[in-house]
N, C-alpha and C positions, 0 to 999 in steps of 0.2 A: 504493500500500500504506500512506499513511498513515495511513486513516482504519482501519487492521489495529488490534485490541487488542496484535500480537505487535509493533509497528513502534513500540508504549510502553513496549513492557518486558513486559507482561503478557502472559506466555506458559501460568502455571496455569490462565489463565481458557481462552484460545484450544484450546490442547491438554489440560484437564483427561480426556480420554477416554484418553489416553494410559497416567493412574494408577489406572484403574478398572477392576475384573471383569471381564471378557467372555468369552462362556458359546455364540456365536453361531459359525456356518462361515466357515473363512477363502477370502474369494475372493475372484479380480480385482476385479470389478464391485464387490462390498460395498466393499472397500477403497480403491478410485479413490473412488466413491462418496464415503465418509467425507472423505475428503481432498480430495476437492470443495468439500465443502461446508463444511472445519476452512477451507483456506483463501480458498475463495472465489475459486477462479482451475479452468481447465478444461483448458490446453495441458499437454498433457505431451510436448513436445518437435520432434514429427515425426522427416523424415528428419534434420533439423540434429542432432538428438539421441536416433538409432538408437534410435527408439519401440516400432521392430515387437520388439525384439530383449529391452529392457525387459519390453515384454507379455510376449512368449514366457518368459522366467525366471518373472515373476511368477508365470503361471502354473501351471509346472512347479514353485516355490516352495510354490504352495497344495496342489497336490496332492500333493507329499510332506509336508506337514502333516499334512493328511488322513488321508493312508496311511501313512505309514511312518516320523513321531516319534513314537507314541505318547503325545500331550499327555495331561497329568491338568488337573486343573483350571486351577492356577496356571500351568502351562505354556503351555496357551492363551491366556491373559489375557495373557502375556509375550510370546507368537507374534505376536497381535495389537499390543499396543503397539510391538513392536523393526519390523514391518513397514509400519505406519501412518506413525508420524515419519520414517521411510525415505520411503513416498512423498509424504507432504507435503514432504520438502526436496526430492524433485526440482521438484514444483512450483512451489517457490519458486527453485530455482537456475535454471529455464528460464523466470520471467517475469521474472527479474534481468536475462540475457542480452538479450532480445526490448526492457529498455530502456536495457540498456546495450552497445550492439551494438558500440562500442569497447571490450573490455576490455580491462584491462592485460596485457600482456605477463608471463610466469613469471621471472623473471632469474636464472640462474648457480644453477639446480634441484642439490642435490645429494643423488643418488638410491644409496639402500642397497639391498641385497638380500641374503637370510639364510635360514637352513634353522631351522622354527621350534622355539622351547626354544635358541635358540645365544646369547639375547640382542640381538638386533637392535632387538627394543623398548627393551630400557636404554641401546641407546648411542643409538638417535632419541631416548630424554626426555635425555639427554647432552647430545646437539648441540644440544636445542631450547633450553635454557637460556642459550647465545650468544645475547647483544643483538642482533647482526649477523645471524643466523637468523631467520627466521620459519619457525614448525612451525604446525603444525594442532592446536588442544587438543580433545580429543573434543567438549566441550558443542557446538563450533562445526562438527563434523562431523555430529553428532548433531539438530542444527536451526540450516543454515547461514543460514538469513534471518529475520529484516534483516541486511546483512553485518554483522560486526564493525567496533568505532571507535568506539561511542558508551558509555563507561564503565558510568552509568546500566542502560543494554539490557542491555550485555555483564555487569553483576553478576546480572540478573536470567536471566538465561540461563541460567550456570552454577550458580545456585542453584534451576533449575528442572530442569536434569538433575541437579543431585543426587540428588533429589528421584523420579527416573524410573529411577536407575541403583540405590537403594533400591529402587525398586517390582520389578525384572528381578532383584533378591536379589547382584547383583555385585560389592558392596561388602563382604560377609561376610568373617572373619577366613581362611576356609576358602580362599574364590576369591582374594582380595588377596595369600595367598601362591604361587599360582600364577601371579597377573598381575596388575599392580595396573590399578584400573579410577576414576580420580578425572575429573570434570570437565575438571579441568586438564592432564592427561596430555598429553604432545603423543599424537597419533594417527597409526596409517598406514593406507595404501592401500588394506586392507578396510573400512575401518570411514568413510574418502573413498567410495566405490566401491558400498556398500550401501546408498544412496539410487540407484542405477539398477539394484540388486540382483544385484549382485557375490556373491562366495564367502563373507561374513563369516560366515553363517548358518551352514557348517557345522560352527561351534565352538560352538553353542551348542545344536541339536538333530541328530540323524538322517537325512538327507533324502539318501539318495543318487540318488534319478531328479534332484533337482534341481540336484546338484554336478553328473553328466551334462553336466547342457543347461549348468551355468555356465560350465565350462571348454570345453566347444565353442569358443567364440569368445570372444578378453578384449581385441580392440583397442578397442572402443567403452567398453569398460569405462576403460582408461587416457583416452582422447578425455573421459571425460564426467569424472575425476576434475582432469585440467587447467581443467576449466569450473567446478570446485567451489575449487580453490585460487585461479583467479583473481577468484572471488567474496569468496572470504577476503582476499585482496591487497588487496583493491580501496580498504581501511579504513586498511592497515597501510604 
């Protein structure tokens, strides 16, 4: 991945489709597609990385896009970008793996859970502020590779989801006092989780066939967000 524009820092150039229009159908095939081609890599997992299970949401994903958010313009353009960088990190988190078949171990994980609006977001950006902590800050969920560690990179990262988190309108006075939504934020388990396409989505459109299929089954969903921290670790 070195010869990556993203593996310099230059992630506007890589992913500039990410802050653009888009006016076209949302589906599997387009979207793998796309993100074939963003990074230039074709595994998306296998059975190491309950692939069948991934498809199966994405698709049920598209097709409550289709049916039943009701996108207007900007909404699609937003559908398409929050689901593209979703699977472009998987791509990247499973050709990390494939070369780094050691990875680090999770150490002394300390794991919250909360009924949401109780505050469970405030007290993870609480905790994350301990030096002794490592938390996940969104830019780094939001486009886990190259991992984190390289100062340089990691400035350009998170000034490149700023950037993206402007384009999805989430930084508004409006949404910020509902939840605040910065690069730096530390992040949880939806927002890990929606690069194999987890439940995040349905905070942000309609889609109830595809909450359905999500909650069916959410072990591979936890399996794949340990593969995503220990990517993050890996720097830190």
């Amino acid at each position: 991945m070195n010869s990556n524009p993203a593996s310099l820092g230059d992630f506007a150039t890589r992913y500039r489709a990410l802050v653009e229009p888009y006016s076209g159908p949302l589906t599997p095939s387009g979207l793998m597609g796309e993100a074939e081609q963003i990074m230039g890599m074709s595994d998306w997992g296998g059975a190491d990385f309950a692939e069948t299970r991934f498809r199966e949401r994405l698709a049920a994903m598209c097709q409550s896009m289709e049916t039943e958010a009701g996108l207007n313009a900007a909404g699609r353009s937003r559908a398409h970008s929050r689901i593209l960088f979703n699977v472009c990190g998987r791509l990247g988190v499973v050709d990390w793996h494939r070369r780094n078949p050691g990875a680090p171990p999770i150490t002394a994980p300390l794991i919250g859970t909360g009924f949401g609006r109780a505050g469970t977001s405030f007290l993870h950006q609480l905790l994350g502020q301990d030096p002794d902590n490592n938390s996940a800050p969104m830019a780094e969920c939001m486009i886990p590779t190259p991992p984190p560690g390289d100062p340089q990179v990691d400035a350009a990262r998170f000034d490149f989801v700023g950037r993206l988190m402007d384009f999805h309108g989430i930084r508004s006075p409006e949404i910020e006092a509902i939840h605040p939504f910065q690069p730096e934020n530390a992040a949880e388990c939806g927002a890990i989780q929606a690069s194999t396409m987890g439940t995040e989505y349905q905070a942000f459109w309609s889609l109830p066939t595809y909450i359905q299929r999500a909650h069916a089954d959410v072990e591979d969903l936890f399996d794949w967000e340990k593969a995503v921290l220990q990517l993050m670790g890996s720097g830190k």
